[in-house]
C-alpha positions as a Python dict, from the first residue, in 0.01 Angstrom:
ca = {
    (1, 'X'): (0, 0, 0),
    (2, 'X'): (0, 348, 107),
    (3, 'X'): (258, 644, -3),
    (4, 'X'): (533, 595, 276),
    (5, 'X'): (563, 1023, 182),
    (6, 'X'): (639, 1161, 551),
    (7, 'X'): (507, 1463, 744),
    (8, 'X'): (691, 1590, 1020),
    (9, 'X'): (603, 1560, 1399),
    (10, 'X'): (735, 1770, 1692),
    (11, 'X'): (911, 1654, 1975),
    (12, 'X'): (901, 1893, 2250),
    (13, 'X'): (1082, 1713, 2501),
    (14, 'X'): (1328, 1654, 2262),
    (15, 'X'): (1345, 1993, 2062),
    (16, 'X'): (1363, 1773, 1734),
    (17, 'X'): (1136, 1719, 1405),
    (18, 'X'): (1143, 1345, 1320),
    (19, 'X'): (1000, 1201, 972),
    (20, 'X'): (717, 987, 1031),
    (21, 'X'): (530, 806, 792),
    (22, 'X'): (191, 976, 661),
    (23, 'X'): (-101, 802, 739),
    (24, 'X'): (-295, 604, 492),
    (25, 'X'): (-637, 785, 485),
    (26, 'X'): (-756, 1064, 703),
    (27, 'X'): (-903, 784, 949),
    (28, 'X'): (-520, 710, 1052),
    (29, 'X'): (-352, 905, 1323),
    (30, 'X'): (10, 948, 1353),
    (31, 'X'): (175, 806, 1662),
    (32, 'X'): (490, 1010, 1832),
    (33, 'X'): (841, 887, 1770),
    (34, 'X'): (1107, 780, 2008),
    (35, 'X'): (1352, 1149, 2056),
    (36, 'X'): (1670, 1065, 1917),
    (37, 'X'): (1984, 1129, 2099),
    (38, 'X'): (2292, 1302, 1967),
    (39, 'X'): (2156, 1492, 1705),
    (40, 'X'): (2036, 1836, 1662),
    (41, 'X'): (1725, 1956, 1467),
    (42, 'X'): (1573, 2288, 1393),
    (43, 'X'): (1315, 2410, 1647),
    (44, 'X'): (981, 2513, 1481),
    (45, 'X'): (714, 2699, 1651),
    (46, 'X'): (353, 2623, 1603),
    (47, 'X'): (245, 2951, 1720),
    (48, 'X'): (210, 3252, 1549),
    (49, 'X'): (537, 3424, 1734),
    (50, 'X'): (890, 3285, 1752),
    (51, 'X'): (904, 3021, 1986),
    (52, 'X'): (1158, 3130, 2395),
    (53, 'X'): (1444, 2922, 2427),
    (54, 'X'): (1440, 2673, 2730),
    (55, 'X'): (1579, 2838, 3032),
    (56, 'X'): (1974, 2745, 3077),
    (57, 'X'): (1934, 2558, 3364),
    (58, 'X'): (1642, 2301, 3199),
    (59, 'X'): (1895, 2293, 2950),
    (60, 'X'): (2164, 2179, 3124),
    (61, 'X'): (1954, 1946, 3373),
    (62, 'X'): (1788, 1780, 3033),
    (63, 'X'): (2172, 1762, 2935),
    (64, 'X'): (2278, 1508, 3196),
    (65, 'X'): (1946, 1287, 3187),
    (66, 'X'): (2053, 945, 3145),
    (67, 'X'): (1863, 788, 2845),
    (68, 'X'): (1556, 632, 3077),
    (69, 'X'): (1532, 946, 3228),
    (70, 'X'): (1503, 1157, 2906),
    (71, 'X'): (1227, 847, 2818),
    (72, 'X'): (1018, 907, 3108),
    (73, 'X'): (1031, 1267, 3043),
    (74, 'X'): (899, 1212, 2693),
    (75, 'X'): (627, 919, 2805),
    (76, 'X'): (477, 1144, 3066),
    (77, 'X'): (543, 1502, 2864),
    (78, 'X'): (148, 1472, 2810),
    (79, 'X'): (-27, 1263, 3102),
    (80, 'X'): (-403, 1349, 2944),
    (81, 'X'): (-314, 1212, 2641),
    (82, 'X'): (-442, 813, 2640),
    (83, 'X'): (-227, 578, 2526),
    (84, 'X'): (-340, 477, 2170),
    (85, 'X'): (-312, 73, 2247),
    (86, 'X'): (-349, -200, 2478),
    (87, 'X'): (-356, -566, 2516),
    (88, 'X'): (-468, -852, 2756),
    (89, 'X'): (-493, -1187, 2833),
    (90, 'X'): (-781, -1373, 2690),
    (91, 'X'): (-807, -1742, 2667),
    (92, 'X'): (-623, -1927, 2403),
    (93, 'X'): (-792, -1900, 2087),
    (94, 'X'): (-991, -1635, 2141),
    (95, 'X'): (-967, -1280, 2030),
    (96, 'X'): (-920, -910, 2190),
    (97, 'X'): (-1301, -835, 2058),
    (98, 'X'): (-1504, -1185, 2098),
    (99, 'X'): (-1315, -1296, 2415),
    (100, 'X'): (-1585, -1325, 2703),
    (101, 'X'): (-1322, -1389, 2971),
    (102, 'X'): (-1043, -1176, 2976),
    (103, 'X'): (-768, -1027, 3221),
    (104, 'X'): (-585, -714, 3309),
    (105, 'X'): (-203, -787, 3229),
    (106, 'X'): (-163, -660, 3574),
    (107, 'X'): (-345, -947, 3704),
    (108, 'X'): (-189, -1252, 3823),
    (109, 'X'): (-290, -1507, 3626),
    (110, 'X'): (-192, -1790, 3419),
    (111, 'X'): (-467, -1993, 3319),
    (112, 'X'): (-821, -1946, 3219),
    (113, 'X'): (-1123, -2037, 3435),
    (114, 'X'): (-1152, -2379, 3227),
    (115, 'X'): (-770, -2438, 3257),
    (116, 'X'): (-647, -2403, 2925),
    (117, 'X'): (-372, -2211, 2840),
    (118, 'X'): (-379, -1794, 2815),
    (119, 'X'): (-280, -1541, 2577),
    (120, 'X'): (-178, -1253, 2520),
    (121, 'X'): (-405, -1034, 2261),
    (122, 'X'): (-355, -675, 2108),
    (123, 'X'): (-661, -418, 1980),
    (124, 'X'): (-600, -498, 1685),
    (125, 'X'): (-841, -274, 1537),
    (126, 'X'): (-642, 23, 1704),
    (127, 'X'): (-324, -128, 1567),
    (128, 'X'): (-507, -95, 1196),
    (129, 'X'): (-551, 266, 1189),
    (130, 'X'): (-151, 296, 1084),
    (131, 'X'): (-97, 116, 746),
    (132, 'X'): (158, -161, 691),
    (133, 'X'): (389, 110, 572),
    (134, 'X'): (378, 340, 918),
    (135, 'X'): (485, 42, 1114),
    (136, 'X'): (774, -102, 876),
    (137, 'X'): (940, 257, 869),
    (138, 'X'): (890, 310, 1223),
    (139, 'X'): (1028, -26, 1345),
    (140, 'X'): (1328, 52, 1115),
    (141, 'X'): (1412, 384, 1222),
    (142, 'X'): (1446, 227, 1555),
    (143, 'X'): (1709, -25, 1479),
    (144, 'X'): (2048, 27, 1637),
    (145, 'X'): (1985, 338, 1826),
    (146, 'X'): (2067, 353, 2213),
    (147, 'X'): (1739, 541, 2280),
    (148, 'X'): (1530, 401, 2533),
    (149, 'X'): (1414, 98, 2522),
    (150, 'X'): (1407, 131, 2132),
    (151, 'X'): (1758, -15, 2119),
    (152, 'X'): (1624, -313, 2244),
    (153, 'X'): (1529, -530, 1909),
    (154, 'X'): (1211, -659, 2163),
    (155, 'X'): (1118, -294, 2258),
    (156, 'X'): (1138, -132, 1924),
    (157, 'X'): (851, -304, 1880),
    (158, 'X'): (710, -222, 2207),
    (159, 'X'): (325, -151, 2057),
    (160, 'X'): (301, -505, 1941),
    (161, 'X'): (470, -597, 2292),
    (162, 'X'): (340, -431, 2564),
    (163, 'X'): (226, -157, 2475),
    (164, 'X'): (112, 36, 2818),
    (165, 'X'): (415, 8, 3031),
    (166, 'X'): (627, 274, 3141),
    (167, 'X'): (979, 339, 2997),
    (168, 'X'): (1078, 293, 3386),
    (169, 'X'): (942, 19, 3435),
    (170, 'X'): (1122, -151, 3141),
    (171, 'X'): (1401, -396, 3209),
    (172, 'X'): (1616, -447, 2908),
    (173, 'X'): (1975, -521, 2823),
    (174, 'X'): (1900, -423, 2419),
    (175, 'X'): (1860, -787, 2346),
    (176, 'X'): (1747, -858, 2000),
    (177, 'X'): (1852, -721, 1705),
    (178, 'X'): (2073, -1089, 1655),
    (179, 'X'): (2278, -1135, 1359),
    (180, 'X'): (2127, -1321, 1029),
    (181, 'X'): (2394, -1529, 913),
    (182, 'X'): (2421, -1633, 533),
    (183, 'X'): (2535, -1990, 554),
    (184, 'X'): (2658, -1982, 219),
    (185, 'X'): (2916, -2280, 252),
    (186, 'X'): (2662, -2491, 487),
    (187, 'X'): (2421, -2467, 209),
    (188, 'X'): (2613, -2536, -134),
    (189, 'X'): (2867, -2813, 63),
    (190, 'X'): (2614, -3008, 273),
    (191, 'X'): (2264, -2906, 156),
    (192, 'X'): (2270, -3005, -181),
    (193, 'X'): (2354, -2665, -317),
    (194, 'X'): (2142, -2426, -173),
    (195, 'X'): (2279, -2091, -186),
    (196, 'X'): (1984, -1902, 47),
    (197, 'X'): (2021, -2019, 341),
    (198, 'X'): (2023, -1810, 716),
    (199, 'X'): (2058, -1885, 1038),
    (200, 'X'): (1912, -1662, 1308),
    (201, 'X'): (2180, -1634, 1568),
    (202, 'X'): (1937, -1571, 1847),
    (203, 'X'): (2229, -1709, 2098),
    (204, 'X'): (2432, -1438, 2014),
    (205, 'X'): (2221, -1271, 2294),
    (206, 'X'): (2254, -1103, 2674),
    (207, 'X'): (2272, -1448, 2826),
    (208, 'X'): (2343, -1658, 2525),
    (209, 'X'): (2027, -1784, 2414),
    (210, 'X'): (1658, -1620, 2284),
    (211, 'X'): (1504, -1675, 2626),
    (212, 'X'): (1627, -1346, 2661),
    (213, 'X'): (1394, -1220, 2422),
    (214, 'X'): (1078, -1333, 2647),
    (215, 'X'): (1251, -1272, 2978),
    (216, 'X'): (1278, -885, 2884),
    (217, 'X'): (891, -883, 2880),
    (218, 'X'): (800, -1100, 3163),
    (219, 'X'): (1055, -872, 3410),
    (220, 'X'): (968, -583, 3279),
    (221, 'X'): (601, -633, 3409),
    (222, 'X'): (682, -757, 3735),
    (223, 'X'): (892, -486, 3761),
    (224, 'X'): (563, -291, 3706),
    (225, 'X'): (366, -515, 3935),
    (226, 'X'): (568, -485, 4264),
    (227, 'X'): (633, -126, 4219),
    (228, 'X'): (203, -131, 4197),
    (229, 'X'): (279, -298, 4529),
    (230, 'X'): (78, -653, 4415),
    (231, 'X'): (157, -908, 4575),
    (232, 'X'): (504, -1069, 4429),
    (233, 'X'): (803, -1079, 4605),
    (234, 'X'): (986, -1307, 4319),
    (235, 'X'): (1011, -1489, 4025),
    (236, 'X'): (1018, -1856, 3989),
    (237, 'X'): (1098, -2127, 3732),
    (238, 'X'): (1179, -2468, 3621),
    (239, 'X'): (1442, -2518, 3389),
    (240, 'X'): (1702, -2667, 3141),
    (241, 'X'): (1914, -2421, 3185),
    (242, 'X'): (1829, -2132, 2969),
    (243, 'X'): (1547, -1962, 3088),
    (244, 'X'): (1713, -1976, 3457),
    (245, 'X'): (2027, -1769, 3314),
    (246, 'X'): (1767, -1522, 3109),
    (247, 'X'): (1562, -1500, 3462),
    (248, 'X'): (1827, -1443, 3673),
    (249, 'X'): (2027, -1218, 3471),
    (250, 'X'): (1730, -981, 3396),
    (251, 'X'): (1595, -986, 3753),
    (252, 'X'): (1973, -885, 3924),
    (253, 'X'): (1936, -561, 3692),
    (254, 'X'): (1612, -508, 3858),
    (255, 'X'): (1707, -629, 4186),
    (256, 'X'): (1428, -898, 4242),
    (257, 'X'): (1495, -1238, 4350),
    (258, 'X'): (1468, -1500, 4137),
    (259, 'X'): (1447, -1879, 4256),
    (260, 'X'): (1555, -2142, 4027),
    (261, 'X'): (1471, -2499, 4001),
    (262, 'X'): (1713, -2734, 3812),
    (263, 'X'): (1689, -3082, 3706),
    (264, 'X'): (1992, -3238, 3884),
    (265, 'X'): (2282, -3324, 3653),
    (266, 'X'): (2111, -3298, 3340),
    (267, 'X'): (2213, -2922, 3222),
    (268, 'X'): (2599, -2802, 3112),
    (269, 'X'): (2806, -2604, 3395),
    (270, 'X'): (2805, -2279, 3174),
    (271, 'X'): (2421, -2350, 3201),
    (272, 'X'): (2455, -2348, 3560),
    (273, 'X'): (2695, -2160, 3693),
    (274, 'X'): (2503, -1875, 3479),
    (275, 'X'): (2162, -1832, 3763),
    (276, 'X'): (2464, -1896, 4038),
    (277, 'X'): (2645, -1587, 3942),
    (278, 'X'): (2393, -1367, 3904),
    (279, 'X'): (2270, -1463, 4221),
    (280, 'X'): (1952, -1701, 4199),
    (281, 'X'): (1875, -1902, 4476),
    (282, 'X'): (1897, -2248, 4304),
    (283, 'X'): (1757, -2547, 4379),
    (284, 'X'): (1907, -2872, 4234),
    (285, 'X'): (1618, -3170, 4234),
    (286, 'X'): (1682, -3472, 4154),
    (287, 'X'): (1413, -3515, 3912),
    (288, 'X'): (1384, -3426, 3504),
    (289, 'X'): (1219, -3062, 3385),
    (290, 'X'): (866, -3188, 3366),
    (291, 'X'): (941, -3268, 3772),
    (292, 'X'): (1072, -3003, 3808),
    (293, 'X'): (799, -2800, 3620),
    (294, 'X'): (476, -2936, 3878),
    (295, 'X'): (688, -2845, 4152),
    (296, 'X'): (769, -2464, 4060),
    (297, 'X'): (358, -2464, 3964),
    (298, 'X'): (244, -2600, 4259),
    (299, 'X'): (474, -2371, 4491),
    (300, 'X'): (401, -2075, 4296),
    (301, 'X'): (11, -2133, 4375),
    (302, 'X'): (77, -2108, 4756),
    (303, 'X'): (335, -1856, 4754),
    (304, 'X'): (319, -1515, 4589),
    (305, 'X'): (651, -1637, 4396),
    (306, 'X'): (600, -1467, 3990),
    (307, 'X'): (568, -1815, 3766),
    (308, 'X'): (793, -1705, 3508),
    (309, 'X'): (733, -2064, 3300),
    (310, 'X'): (593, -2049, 2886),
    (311, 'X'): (286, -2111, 3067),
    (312, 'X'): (312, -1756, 3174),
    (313, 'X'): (215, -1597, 2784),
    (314, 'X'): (392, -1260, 2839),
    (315, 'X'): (751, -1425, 2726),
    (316, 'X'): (604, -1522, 2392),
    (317, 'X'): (538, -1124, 2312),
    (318, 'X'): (937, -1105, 2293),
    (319, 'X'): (1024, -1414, 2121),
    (320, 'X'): (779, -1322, 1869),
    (321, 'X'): (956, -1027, 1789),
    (322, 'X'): (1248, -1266, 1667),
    (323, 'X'): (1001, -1309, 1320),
    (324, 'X'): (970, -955, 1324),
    (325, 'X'): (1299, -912, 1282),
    (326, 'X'): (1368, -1168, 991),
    (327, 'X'): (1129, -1003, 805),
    (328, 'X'): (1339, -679, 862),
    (329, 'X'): (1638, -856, 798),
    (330, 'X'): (1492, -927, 419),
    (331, 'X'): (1410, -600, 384),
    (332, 'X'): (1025, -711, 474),
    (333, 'X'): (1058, -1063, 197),
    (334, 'X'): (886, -1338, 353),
    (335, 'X'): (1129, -1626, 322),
    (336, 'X'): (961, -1986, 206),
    (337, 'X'): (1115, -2183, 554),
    (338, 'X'): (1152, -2139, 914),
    (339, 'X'): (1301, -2386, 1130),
    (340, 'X'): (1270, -2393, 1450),
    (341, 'X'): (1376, -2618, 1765),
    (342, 'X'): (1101, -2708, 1976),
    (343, 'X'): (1069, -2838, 2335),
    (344, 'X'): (814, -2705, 2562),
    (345, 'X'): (696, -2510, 2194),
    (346, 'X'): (609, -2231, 2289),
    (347, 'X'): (895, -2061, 2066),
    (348, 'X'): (737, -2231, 1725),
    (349, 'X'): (399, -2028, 1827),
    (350, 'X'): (601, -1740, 1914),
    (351, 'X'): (770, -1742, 1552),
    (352, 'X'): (393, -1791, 1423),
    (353, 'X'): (241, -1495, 1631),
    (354, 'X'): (509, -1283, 1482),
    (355, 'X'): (496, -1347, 1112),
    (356, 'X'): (90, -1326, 1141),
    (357, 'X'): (65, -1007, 1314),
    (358, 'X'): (288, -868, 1050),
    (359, 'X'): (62, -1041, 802),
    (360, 'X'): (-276, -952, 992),
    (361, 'X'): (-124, -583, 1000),
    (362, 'X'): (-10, -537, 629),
    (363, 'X'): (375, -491, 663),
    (364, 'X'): (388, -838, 450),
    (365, 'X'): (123, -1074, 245),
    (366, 'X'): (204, -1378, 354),
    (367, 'X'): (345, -1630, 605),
    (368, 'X'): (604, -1843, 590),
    (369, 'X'): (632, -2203, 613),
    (370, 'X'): (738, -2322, 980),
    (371, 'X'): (873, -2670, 1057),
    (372, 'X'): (945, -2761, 1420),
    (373, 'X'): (1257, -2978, 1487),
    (374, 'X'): (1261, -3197, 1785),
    (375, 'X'): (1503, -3478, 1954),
    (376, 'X'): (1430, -3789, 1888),
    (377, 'X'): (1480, -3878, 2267),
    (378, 'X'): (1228, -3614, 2317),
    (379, 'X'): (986, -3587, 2019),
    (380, 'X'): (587, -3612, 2140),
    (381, 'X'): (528, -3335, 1904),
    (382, 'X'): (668, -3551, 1636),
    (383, 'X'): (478, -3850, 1709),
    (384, 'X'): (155, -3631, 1771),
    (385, 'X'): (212, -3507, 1345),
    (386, 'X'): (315, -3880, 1216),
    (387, 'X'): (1, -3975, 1355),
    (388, 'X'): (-252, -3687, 1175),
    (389, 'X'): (-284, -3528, 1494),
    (390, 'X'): (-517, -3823, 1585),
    (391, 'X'): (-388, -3856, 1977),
    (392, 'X'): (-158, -3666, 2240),
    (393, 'X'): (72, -3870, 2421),
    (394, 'X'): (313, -3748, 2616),
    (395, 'X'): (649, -3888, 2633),
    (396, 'X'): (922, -4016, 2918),
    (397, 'X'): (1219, -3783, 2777),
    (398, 'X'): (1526, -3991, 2753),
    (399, 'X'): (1869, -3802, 2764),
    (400, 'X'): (2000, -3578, 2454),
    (401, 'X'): (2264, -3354, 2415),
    (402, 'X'): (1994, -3113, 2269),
    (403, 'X'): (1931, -3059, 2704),
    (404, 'X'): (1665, -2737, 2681),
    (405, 'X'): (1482, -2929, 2468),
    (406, 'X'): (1475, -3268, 2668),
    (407, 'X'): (1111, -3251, 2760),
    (408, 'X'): (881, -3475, 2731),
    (409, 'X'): (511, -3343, 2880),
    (410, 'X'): (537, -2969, 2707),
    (411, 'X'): (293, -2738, 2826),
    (412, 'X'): (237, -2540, 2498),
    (413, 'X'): (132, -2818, 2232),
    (414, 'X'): (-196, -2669, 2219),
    (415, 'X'): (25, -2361, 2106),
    (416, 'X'): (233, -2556, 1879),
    (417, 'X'): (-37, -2761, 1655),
    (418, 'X'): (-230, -2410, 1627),
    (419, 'X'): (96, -2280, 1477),
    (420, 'X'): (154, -2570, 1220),
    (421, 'X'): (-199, -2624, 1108),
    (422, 'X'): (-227, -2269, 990),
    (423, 'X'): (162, -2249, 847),
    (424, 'X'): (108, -2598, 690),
    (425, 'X'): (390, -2661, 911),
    (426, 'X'): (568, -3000, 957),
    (427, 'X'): (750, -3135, 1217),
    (428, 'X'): (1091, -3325, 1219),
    (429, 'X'): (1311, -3548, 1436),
    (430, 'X'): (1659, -3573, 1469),
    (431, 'X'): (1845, -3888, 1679),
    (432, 'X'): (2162, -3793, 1882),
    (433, 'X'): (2419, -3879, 1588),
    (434, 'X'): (2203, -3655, 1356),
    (435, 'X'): (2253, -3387, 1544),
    (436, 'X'): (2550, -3379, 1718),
    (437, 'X'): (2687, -3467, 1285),
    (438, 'X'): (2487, -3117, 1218),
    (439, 'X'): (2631, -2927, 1432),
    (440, 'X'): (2983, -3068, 1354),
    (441, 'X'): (2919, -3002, 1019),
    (442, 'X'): (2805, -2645, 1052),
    (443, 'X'): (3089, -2584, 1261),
    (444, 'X'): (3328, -2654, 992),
    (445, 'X'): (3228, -2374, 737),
    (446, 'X'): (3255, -2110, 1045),
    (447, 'X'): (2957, -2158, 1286),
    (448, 'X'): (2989, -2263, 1632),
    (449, 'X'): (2642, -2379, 1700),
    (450, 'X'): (2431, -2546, 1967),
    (451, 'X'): (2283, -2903, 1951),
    (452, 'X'): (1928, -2755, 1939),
    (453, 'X'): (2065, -2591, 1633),
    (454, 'X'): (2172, -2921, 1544),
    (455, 'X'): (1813, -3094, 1540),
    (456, 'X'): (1735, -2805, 1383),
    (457, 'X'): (1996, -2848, 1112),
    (458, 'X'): (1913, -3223, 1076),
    (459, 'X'): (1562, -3098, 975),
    (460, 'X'): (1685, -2911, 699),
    (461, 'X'): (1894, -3202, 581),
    (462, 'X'): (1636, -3452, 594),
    (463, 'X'): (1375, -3225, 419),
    (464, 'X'): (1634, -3076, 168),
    (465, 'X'): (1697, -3434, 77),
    (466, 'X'): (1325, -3561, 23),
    (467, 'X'): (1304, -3251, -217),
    (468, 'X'): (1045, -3034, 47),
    (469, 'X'): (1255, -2807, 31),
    (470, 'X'): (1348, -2682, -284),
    (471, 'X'): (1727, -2583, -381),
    (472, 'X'): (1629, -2191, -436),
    (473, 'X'): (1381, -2183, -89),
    (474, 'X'): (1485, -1930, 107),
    (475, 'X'): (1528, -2117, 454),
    (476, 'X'): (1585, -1997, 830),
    (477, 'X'): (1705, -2212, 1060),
    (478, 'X'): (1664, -2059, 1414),
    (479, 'X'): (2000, -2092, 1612),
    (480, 'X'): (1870, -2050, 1981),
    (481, 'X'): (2163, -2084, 2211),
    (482, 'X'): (2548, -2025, 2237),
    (483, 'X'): (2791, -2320, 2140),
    (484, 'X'): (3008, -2157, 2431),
    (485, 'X'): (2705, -2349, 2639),
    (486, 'X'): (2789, -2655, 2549),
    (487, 'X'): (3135, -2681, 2510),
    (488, 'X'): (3156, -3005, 2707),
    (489, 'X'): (2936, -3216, 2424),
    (490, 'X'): (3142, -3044, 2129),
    (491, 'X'): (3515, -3163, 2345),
    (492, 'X'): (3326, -3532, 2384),
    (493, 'X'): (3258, -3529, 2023),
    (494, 'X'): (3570, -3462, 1837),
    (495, 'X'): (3739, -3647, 2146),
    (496, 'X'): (3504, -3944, 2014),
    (497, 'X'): (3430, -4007, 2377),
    (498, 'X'): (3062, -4098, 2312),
    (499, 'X'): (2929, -4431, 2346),
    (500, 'X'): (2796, -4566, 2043),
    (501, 'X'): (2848, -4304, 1848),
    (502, 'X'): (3113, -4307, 1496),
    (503, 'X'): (3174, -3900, 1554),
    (504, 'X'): (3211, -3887, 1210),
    (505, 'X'): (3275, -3512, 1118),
    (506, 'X'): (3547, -3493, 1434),
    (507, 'X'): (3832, -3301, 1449),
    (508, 'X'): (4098, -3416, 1733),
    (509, 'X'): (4406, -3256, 1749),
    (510, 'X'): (4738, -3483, 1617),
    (511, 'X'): (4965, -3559, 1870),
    (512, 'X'): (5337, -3489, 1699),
    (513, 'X'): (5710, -3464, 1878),
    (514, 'X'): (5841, -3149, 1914),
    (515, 'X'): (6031, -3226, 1625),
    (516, 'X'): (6055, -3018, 1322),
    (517, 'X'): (6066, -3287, 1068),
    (518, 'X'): (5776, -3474, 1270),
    (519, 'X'): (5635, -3147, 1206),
    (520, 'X'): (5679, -3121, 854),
    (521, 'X'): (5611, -3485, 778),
    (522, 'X'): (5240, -3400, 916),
    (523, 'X'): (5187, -3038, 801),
    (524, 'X'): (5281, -3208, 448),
    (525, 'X'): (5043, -3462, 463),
    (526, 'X'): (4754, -3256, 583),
    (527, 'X'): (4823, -3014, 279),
    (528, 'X'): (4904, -3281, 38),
    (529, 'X'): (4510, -3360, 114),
    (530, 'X'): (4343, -3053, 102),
    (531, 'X'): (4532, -2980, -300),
}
């Protein structure tokens, strides 16, 4: 690795010297950092006489720029200058160089000429001429500031994202940046003793799940798009209930519509009432998500309605940044595991894109193992991996209280096996009682988790207990919704109010007279079995 020694670059729309990594060899260039708000640094000229102070009134007008404003300043303080990096779409599995179809990311476009599925690929030979070390100290001095979009833990790594947009055209609520939770208890009570275990809380988010991640991207460039007056007067899409709250939340802050199409009585109110309040025009069909899903793709190819779908590639930019941010997390350690839920998969090729761009780019040497977790009621993926990846069948989803993940047809298993394969990845299943026991379980030592977290959970179990995964593995489970969401499964399970199901870890409440030795006779006897 290169020294991470640091030269110093001026700011002149901020009137500040930042440290900034030094280059590895003469061939690298160093890129501008984000100004920094509420701190003061010395002003240096680079001429030979002493540098005039800004006129008062620039002063004072700079003074009461919000923070996008003093970002636009800054992104158009030198409008010759090109910007260092791009991206596009290019068909899946090809590459930025070898592609021979490729697309603008201000096209419209969501498939490639063949029909498979598109992606989104980075110059990666412009993102090479900064070493490993540049990018790991820039991404970290961007963490928890409010400058703009940096604070966002998706925009801080806006190079790897999108890297052309405008600060304005950004649409961000600083999602990201989502807690890492040591489950020490989890792991040495119910995992056999491990004592390294983490859950990304990527629910602890805008709208309570990681779709927010994704939906920051794919906003932000329709933003762009209708202000370049293409033709889009909304965004559309078919869900579970998640990526409707993440699209309608992030399109009121830029005041597009968003339309909404929802599988009828299959999601939780919080799920729904979510696109409702923020004002999505929501459609309730009486059919599952995959129905739903050919609907919203057939109406979005006759009306210029934004298909805002994990077909569309731009959303995986900003989960991937959810690896990114592990690996910060561990101070840049690869951990051995990462488990993630998977229904439509695109978020296990998200997780992949993530941990090999930081590979491909030299902030780490290695990947770590992924393992996708799916509901048994729901599980082609599964099926597709206990068969050696012989045959692709897709699946009628039956009901599971993992709902987001209820899907039986997913559009990105291409996406998905590419991940595995080259992760020597596994996948695992969880049935109902498995999860909703997981989550009950995890509950108990302090988390209030989701049932997707659950079949996640129940992957770790089953593998921890087959001895794949080892006692001192450091493991990630991805957490990637809310329990808040789905209060109304966790009440039905310690309520035991679930056909066919023991509800073994629950937890009702005991019904005593208001009676104070009724009291005591019960307080005694729950104490009497916890000594």
């Amino acid at each position: 690795m290169a020294s991470t020694s640091a030269s110093l670059v001026h700011h002149s729309s901020a009137s500040a010297f930042l440290p900034i990594p030094s280059p590895s060899n003469a061939n690298h260039k160093t890129l501008p950092a984000p100004p920094l708000r509420g701190r003061t640094f010395p002003v240096i000229s680079c001429s030979a006489s002493p540098s005039s102070p800004e006129p008062a009134a620039a002063t004072a007008a700079a003074a009461h720029n919000n923070i996008r404003d003093e970002a636009i300043r800054h992104f158009h303080s030198k409008p010759n200058d090109p910007i260092p990096f791009s991206a596009k779409y290019v068909p899946f599995g090809c590459d930025f160089d070898s592609a021979t179809e490729s697309y603008s990311l201000d096209e419209i476009v969501y498939r490639s000429q063949s029909g498979s599925l598109l992606d989104v690929s980075h110059d990666m030979s412009s993102l090479r001429r900064y070493d490993g070390a540049y990018w790991r100290s820039l991404f970290d001095s961007r963490t928890g500031k409010t400058t703009w979009p940096y604070g966002s833990g998706v925009w801080s790594k806006k190079e790897w994202v999108l890297p052309e947009i405008s600060p304005d055209h950004i649409v961000s609520a600083f999602e990201g940046n989502s807690n890492l939770f040591w489950a020490e208890r989890f792991g040495k009570q119910h995992v056999r003793g491990m004592d390294d275990l983490w859950v990304k809380h990527c629910g602890i988010s805008h709208t309570g799940s990681f779709k927010d991640l994704g939906m920051t991207v794919l906003v932000s460039q329709v933003n762009r798009l209708m202000k370049l007056k293409r033709p889009v007067v909304g965004v559309g899409c078919a869900s579970t209930g998640d990526t409707s709250a993440a699209l309608s939340a992030y399109c009121a802050a830029a005041g597009i519509p968003s339309i909404v199409f929802l599988p009828a009585d299959k999601i939780s109110l919080a799920q729904l009432v979510q696109p409702i309040a923020n004002g999505a025009f929501v459609l309730s069909i009486d059919t599952d998500f995959d129905g739903c899903m050919k609907l919203i793709r057939e109406v979005t190819a006759e009306l210029p309605i934004y298909l805002a779908n994990s077909l569309n590639s731009l959303r995986l930019e900003g989960q991937k940044t959810a690896a990114i941010e592990i690996l910060q997390q561990f101070n840049w350690e690869v951990p051995d595991w990462v488990i993630v839920p998977g229904g439509n998969l695109g978020n296990i090729y998200a997780f992949y894109k993530g941990f090999k761009m930081c590979k491909d780019l030299e902030l780490v040497d290695r990947i770590p193992r992924l393992v996708c977790a799916q509901a048994a009621n729901a599980n082609p993926l599964y099926l597709y991996y206990k068969n050696g990846w012989k045959e692709f069948k897709p699946v009628k989803a039956e009901t599971t209280f993992a709902s987001a993940i209820q899907i039986g047809d997913p559009v990105s298993i291409e996406r998905a096996v590419y991940a595995l394969k080259n992760s020597d990845g596994i996948v695992e299943e969880a049935t109902e009682e498995e999860l909703m026991n997981a989550m009950a379980r995890a509950d108990s030592t302090g988390m209030f988790t989701c049932p997707h977290t659950g079949v996640a959970l129940t992957a770790l179990l089953k593998l921890r207990e087959r001895g794949v995964i080892g006692p001192r593995d450091r493991t990630v489970v991805v957490s990637t919704a809310h329990g808040l969401k789905f209060t109304q499964s966790k009440i039905a399970y310690h309520s035991k109010e679930i056909d066919g199901m023991e509800c073994t870890f629950a937890n009702p409440p005991v019904q005593v007279k208001a009676d104070f030795g009724a009291v005591m006779d019960v307080l005694k006897g729950y104490l009497g079995q916890k000594s």
